[in-house]
C-alpha positions as CSV (number, residue, x, y, z in Angstrom):
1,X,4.3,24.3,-38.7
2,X,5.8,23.1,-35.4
3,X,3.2,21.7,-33.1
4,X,2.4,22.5,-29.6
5,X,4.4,20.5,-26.9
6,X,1.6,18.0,-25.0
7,X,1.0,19.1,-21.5
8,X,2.1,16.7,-18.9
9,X,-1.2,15.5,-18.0
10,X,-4.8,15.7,-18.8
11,X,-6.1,19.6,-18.0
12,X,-9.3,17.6,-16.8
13,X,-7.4,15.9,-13.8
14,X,-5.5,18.3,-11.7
15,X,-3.8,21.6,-12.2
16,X,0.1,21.6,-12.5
17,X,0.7,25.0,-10.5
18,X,3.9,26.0,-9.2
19,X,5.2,26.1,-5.6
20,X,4.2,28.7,-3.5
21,X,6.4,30.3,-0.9
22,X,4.4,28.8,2.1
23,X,1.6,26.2,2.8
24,X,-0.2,25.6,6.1
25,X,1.2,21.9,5.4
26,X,3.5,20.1,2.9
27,X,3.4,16.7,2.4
28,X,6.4,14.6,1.0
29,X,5.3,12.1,-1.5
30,X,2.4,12.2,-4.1
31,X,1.4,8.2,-4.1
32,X,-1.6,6.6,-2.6
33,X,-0.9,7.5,1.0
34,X,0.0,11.4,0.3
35,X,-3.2,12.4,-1.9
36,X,-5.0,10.4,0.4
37,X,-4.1,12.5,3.2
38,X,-4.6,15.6,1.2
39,X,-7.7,14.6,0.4
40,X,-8.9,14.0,3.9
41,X,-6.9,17.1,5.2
42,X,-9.8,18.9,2.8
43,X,-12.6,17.2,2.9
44,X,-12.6,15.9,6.8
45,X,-10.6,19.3,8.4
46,X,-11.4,21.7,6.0
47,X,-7.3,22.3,5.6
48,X,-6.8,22.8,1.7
49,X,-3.9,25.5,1.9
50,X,-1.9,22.2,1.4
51,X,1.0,21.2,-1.2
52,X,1.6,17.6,-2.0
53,X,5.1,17.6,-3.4
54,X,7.0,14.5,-5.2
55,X,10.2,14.6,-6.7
56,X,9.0,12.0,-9.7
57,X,5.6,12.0,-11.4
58,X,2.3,11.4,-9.2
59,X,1.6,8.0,-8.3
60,X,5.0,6.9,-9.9
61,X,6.1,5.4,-7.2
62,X,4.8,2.1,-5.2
63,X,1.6,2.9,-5.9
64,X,2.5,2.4,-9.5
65,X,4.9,-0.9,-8.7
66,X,2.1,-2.8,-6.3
67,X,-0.1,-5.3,-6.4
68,X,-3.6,-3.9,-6.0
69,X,-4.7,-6.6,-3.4
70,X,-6.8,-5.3,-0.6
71,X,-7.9,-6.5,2.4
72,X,-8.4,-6.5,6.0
73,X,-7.9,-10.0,7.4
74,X,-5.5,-9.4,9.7
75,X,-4.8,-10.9,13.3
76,X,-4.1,-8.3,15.3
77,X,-7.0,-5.9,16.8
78,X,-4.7,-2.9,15.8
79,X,-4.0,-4.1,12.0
80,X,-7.3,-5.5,11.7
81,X,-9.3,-2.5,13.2
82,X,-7.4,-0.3,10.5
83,X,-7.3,-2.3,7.6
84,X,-11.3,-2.7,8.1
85,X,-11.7,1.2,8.5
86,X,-10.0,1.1,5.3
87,X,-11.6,-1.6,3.5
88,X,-14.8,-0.1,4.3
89,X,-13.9,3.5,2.8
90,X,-12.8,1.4,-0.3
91,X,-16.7,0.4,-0.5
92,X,-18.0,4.1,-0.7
93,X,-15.2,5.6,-2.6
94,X,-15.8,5.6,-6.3
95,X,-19.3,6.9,-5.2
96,X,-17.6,9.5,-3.4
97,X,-14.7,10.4,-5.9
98,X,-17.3,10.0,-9.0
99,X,-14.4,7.7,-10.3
100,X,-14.8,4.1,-11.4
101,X,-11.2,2.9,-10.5
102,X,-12.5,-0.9,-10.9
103,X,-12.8,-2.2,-6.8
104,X,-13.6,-5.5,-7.7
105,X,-14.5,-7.2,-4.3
106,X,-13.7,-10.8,-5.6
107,X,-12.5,-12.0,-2.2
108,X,-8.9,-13.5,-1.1
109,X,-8.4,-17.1,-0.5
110,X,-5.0,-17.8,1.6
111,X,-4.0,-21.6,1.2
112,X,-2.8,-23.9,3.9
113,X,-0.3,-26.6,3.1
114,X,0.8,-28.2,6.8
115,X,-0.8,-28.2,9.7
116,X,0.6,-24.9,11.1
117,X,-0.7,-23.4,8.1
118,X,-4.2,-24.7,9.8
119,X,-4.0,-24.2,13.2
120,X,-2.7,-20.2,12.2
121,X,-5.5,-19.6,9.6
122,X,-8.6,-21.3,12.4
123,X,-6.7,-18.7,14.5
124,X,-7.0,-15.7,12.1
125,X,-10.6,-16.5,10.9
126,X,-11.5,-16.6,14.6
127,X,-9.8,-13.5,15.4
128,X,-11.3,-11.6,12.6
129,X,-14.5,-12.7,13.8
130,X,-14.3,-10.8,16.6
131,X,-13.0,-8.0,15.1
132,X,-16.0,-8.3,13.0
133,X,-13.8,-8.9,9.8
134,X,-16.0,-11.5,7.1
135,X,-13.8,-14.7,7.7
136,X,-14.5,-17.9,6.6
137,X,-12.4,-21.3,7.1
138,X,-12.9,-23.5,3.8
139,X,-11.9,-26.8,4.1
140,X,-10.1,-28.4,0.6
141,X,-13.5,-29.3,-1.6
142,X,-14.6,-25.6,-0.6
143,X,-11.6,-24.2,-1.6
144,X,-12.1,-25.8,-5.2
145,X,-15.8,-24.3,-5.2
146,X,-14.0,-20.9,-4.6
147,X,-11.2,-21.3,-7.3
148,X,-11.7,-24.3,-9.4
149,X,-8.1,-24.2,-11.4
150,X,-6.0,-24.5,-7.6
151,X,-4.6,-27.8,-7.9
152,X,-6.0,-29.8,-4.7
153,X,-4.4,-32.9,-5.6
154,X,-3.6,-34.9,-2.6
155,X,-0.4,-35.7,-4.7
156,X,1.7,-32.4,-4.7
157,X,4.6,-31.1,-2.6
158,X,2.5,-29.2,-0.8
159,X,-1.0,-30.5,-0.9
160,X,-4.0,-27.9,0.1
161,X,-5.2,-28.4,3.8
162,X,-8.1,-25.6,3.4
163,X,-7.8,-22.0,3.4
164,X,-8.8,-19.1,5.0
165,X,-11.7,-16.8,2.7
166,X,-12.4,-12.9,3.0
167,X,-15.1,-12.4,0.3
168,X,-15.4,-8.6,0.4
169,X,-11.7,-8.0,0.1
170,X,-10.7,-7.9,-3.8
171,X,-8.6,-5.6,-6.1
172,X,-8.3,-2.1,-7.3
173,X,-7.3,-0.1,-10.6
174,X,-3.9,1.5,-9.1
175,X,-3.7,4.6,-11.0
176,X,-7.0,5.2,-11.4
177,X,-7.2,5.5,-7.5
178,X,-4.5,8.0,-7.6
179,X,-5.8,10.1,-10.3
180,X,-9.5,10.2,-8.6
181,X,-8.1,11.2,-5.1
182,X,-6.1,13.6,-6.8
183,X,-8.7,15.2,-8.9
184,X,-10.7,15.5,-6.1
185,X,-7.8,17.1,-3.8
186,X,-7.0,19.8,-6.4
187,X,-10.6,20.9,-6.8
188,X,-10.4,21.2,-3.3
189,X,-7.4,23.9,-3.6
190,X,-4.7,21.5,-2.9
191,X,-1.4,22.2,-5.1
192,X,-0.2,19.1,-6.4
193,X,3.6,19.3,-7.1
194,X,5.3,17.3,-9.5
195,X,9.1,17.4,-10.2
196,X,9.7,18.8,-6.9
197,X,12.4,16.8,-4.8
198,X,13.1,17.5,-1.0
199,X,16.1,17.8,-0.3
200,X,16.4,18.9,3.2
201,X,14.2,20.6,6.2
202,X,14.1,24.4,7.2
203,X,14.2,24.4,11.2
204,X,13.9,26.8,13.8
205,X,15.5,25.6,16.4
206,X,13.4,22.1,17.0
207,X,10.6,22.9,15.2
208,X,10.6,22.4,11.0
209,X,9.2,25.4,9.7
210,X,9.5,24.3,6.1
211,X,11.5,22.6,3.4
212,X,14.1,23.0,0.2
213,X,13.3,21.7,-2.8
214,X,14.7,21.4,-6.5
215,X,12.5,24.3,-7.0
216,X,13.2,26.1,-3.8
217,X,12.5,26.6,-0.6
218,X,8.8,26.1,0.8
219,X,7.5,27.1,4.1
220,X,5.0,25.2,6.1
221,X,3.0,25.4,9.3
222,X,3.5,21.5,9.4
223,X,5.4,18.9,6.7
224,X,3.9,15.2,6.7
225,X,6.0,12.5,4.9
226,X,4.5,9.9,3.3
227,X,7.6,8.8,0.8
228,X,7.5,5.0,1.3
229,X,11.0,3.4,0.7
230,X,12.4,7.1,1.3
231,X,11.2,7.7,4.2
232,X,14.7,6.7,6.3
233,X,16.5,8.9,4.0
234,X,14.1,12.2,4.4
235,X,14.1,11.3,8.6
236,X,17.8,11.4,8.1
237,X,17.7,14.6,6.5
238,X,15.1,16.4,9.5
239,X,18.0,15.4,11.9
240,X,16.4,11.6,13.7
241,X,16.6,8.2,12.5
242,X,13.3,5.4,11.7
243,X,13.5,1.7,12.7
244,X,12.6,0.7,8.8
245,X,14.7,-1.0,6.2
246,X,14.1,-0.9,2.8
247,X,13.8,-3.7,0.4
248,X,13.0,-4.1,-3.5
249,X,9.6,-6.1,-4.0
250,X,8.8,-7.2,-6.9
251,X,6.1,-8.5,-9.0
252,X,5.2,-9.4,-12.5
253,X,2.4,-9.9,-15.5
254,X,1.4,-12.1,-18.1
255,X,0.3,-11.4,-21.7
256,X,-3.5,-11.0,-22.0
257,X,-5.7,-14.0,-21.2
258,X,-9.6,-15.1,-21.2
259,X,-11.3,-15.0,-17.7
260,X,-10.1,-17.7,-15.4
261,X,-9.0,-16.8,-12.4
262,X,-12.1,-15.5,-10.3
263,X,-10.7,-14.5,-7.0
264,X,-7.0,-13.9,-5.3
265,X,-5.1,-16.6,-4.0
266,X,-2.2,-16.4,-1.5
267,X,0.2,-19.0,-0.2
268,X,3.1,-18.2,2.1
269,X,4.1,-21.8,1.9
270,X,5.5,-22.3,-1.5
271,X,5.3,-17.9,-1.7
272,X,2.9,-16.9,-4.3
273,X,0.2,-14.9,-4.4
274,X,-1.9,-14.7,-7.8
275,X,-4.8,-12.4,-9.3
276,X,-6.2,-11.6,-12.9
277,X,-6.5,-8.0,-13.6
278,X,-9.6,-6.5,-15.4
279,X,-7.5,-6.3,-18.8
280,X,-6.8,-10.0,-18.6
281,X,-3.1,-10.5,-17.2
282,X,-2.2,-12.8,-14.6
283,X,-0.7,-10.4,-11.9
284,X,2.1,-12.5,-9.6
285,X,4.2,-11.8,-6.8
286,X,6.3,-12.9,-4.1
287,X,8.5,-12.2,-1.0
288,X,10.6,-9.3,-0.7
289,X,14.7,-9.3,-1.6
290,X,16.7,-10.1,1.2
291,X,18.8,-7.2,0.5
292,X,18.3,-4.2,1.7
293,X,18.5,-0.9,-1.3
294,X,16.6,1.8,-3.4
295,X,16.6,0.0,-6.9
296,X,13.0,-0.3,-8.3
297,X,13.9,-4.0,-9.4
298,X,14.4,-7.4,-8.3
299,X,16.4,-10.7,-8.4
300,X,15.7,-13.4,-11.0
301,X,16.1,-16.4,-8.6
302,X,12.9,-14.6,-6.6
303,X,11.3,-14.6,-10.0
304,X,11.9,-18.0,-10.7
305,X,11.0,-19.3,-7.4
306,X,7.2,-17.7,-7.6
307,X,7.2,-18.9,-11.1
308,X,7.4,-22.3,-10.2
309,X,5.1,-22.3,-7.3
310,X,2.5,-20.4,-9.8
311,X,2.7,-23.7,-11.9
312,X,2.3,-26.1,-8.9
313,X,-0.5,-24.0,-7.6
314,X,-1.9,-23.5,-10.5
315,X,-0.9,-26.2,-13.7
316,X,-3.4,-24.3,-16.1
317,X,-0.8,-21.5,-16.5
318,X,2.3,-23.7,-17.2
319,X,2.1,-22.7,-20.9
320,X,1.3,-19.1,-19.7
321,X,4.4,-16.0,-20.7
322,X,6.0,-13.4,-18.4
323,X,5.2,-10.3,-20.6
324,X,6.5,-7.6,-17.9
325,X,8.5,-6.9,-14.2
326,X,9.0,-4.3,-12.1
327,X,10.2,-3.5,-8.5
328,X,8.7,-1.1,-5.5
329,X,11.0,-0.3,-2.8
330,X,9.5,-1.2,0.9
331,X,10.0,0.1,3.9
332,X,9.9,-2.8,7.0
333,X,9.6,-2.1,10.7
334,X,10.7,-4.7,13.0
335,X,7.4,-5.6,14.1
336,X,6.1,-5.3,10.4
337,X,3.5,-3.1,11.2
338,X,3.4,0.6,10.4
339,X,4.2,3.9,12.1
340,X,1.9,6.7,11.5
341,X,2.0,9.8,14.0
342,X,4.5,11.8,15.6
343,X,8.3,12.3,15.4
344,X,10.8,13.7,17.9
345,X,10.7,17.2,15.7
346,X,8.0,19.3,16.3
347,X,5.8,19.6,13.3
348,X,6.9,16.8,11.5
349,X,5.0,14.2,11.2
350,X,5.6,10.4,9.4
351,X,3.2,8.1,7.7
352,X,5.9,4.9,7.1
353,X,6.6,1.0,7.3
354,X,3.6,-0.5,5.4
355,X,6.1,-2.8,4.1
356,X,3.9,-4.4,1.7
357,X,0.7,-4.0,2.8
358,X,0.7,0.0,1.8
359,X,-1.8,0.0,-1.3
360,X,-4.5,-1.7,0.8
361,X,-4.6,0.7,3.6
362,X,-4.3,4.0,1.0
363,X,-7.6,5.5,2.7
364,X,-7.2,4.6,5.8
365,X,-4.0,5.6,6.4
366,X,-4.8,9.5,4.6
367,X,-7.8,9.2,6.8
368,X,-5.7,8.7,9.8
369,X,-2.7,10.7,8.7
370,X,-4.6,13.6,8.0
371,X,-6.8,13.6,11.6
372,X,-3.1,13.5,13.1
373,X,-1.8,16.5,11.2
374,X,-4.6,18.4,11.6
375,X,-4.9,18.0,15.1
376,X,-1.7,17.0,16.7
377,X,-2.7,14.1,18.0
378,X,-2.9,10.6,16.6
379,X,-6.2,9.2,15.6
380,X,-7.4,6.1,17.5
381,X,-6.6,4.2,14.4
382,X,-3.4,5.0,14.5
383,X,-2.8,5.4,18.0
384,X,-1.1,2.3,18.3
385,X,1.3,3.2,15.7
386,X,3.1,5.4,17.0
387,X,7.4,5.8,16.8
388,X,7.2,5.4,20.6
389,X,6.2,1.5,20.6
390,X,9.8,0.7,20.1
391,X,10.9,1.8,23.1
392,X,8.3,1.2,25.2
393,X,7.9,-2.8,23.9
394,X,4.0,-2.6,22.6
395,X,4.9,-4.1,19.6
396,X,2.6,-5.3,16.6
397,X,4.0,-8.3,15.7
398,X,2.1,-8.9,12.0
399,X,5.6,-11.0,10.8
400,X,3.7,-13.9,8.8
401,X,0.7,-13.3,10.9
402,X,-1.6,-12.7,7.7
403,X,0.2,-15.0,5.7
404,X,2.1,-13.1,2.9
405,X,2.3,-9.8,4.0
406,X,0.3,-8.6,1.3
């Protein structure tokens, strides 16, 4: 007796319906920042005639290749007020979704190694202050209290100066976020799409009026993309062109391990940044490949270089094994800040250029994103980020502002 082919998902989480001819709005991309927007589209606007369509599998993606790290210790107002908003929907969320996705608010501890490293850090604590953002300056003995296996040695390459310390920022379970938002945005009526690649826009005249796909054409009252990586290519494809390159960024795991690493920790000097997940592997990552391209992988000689500051940063893990890699692909704006609003074709809006910092944001940006497509006009979190600061000069300039850009 031949057995019944598994279905593709869980019938529990979401419905796997097929694309209807027209949607009061599409949006491109089914990863953290698409359901997200969904979601909010339903619950916050009361919008659910909405398709989320993604040429992959949901959440396959970045938000499957990240890092989980969020935060909101940022130095700008602009990146600081919206990486709080979001930080602080993190809080209530798996209260809200009925979804334990494992927010583990641990804190993040970003080292200093020179003096700049100081003066910039005293900077960002006092910035975040004001932005009332938790901040803390720890000096070196405090940042041993915080995470006892850093080496503090006044004896390394780079000895630790202090640190700067967000305790309410943490980590998340990736895919578990993505499959609560979604459950919650099909039970709403939204039609999540998998297998469903864009591949160009319908216009009339210069408004888009809908899309093709692999499965056909799909009509919309408004399309939002929220494709990451892509989104250059898809901006391409609607006729104008985005100010964001695209990079591979990669990261890595260890086997399994016992409980030793009780917080995150950062450092942009020798380029590490280091967590344990729930499960018990060291999560690791670094800086992005210089190159610019669409491959979901990395160089070694990045590997090797955030292996060996791991082991100066933290000597305990010397004996420790790389069980798995994998690569995201980036999108970076000049100013390394995002753009969410607005494009020069009517009814096509963008949510694009989180560079690394995209998992973090997930709910603030759909919270945004959604308030923009539903209305027309940008939300004042995301005011700031619009397409239009790169002609007019009011840049965000977060390049190394945050330390690692993560």
């Amino acid at each position: 007796m031949t057995a019944a082919p598994l279905p593709e998902h869980p019938d529990w989480l979401w419905r796997t319906p097929e694309p209807r001819s027209s949607y009061d709005v599409v949006i491109v991309g089914a990863g953290g920042h698409g359901l997200a927007t969904a979601y909010y589209l339903a619950k916050n606007h009361g919008i659910t005639n909405v398709a989320v369509l993604e040429k992959g599998w949901l959440a396959g993606g970045n938000m499957a290749r990240n890092t989980t790290i969020i935060r909101s210790n940022y130095l700008w107002d602009e990146s600081a007020a919206i990486y709080e908003h979001a930080l602080k929907l993190w809080e209530r969320l798996p209260e809200e979704l009925d979804y334990d996705f494992l927010f583990s608010q641990r804190g993040v501890l970003n080292l200093a190694h020179t003096l700049q490293d100081v003066r910039e850090g005293v900077r960002r604590v006092n910035a975040n202050r004001l932005n009332g953002v938790d901040a803390e300056w720890l000096e070196t003995d405090e940042v041993a209290k915080v995470c006892p296996i850093v080496n503090v040695s006044p004896h390394t390459r780079y000895p630790v100066l202090g640190g700067t310390y967000q305790p309410r920022a943490g980590i998340a379970k990736h895919d578990h976020v993505a499959w609560a938002l979604a459950r919650r945005a099909d039970e709403m009526g939204v039609d999540l799409i998998q297998g469903c690649e864009v591949t160009g826009f319908v216009k009339d005249g210069d408004r888009v009026v809908g899309v093709e796909t692999s499965r056909g054409r799909v009509l919309a009252g408004r399309v939002g993309l929220a494709a990451a990586g892509h989104s250059s290519v898809l901006a391409e494809l609607a006729g104008f062109r985005l100010p964001v390159q695209s990079h591979p960024l990669q990261a890595l795991v260890s086997e399994l391990h016992q409980p030793v690493h009780p917080t995150v920790v950062m450092s942009n000097h020798v380029h590490v940044y280091v967590s344990q997940a729930h499960k018990g592997e060291l999560v690791m990552g670094a800086g992005v490949d210089t190159y610019n391209g669409y491959g979901q992988r990395g160089s070694f000689h990045v590997i090797e270089h955030q292996m060996a500051a791991a082991v100066e940063l933290f000597p305990v893990f010397a004996r420790a094994h790389v069980l798995r890699t994998w690569g995201g692909i980036v999108d970076v704006t000049p100013d390394a800040s995002p753009v969410v609003g607005t494009t020069p074709v009517e009814n096509l809006f963008v949510n694009c250029g989180w560079g690394t910092g995209g998992f973090k944001a997930t709910p603030a940006a759909g919270w945004a994103f959604a308030h923009t497509i539903a209305t027309g006009e940008p939300h004042a979190l995301n005011k700031p980020f619009a397409l239009e600061r790169f002609t007019t000069g009011a840049l965000i300039d977060e390049h190394g502002a945050a330390a690692v850009a993560h």
